[in-house]
C-alpha positions in Angstrom: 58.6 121.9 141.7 59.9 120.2 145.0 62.5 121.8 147.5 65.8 120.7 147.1 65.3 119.8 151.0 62.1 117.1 150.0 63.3 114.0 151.8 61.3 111.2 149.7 61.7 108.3 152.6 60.2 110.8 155.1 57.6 111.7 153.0 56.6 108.4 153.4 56.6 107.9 156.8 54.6 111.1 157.1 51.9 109.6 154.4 51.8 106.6 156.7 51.0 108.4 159.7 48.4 110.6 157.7 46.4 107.1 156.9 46.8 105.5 160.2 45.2 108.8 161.7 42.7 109.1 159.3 41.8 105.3 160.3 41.3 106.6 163.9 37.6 107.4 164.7 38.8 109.9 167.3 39.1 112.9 165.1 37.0 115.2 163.8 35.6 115.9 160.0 37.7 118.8 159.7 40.8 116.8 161.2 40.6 114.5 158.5 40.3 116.6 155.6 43.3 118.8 157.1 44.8 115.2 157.3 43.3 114.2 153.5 44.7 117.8 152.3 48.1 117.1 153.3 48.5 113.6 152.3 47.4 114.2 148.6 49.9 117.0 148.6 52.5 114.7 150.0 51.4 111.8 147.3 52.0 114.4 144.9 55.5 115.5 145.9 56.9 111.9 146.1 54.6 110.8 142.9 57.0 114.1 141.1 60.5 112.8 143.3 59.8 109.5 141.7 59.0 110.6 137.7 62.2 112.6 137.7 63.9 109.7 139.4 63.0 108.0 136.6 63.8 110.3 133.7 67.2 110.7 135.5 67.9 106.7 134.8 65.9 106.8 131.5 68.6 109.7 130.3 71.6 107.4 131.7 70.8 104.2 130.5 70.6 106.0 126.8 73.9 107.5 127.4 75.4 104.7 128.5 74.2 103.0 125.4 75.3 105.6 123.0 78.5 105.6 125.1 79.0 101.6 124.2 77.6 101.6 120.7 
């Protein structure tokens, strides 16, 4: 379950610093797996922000309907 603090835009940022570091050939093996760790977890966290984003229209677009019909 997220944090009611998550911040989805700079969860994306951060993923897009995570790949252009993991690009660099200046860090080490366990760098990049600290750096792979965290990114998956990020990708998971905005991969959940964006299914209940989506549920959230899903359950207003029926009600709007219902509402009109």
């Amino acid at each position: 379950m997220l944090s009611k603090d998550f911040d989805f835009e700079k969860s994306i940022k951060e993923l897009e610093k995570i790949a252009a570091s993991l690009e660099n050939e200046q860090i080490t093996l366990d760098e990049s797996i600290a750096l792979f760790e965290k990114g998956v977890k990020l990708s998971k966290d905005c991969s959940e922000y964006l299914e209940s984003a989506k549920q959230k229209i899903i359950t207003l677009t029926e009600k709007e309907s219902e509402d009109n019909g």
